[in-house]
N, C-alpha and C positions, 0 to 999 in steps of 0.2 A: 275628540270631545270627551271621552269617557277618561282618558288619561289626565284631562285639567280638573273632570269631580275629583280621583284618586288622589290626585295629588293638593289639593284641598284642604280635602277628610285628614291627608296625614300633615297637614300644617295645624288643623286644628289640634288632633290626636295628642301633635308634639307639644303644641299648648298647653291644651290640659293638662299632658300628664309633667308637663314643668310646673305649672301652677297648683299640682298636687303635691310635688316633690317638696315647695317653697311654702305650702300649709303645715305640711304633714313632719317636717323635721321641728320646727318652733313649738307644735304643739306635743310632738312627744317628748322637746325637754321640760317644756312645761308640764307635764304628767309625771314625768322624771324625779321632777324636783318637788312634787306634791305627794308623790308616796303613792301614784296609781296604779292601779295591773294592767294599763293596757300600753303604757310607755312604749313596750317593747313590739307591738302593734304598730302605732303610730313614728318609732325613731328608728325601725329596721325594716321591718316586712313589706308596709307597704310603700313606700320609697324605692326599696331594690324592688317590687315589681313596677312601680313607675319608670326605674332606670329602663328594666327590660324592653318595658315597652317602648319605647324612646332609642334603644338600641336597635331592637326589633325593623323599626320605621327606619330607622337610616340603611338598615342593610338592605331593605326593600327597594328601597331609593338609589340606592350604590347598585344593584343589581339590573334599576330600570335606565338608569340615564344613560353607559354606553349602549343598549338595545336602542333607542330613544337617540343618540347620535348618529346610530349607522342609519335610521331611516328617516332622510329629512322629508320635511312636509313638504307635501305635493306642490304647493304655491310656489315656494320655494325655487324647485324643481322645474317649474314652470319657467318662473322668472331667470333663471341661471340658462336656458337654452334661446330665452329671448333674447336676450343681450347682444351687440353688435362687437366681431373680434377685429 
């Protein structure tokens, strides 16, 4: 159970931080092209830590799923010894 909140959280996380990525690049050319100081804020920094985080979550996930194959649920497990051979 705890494993389908986790996995949840990082579908949202990946959400966000894509829907930050796709704010956050438009508006720092648009600062860009207005003459602002924080262009360089909004069209590099926080983007590449959006990547990060986004990177971050898939390596989590790439680390959980083979653990997560080797032990199948118990039902599962159940039902595979029920079965008639």
């Amino acid at each position: 159970m705890a494993g389908r909140f986790a996995t949840m959280r990082d579908i949202i996380m990946a959400v966000a931080m894509g829907i930050a990525i796709g704010v956050l690049i438009p508006a720092g050319v648009e600062s860009f092209e207005d003459g602002g100081a924080l262009w360089i804020l909004e069209l590099i920094i926080f983007p590449l830590f959006a990547l990060a985080g986004i990177v971050s979550l898939l390596l989590k996930h790439r680390k959980r799923a083979p653990a997560e194959s080797r032990h199948p649920n118990s039902q599962e497990a159940d039902q595979a010894t029920n079965q008639p051979r």
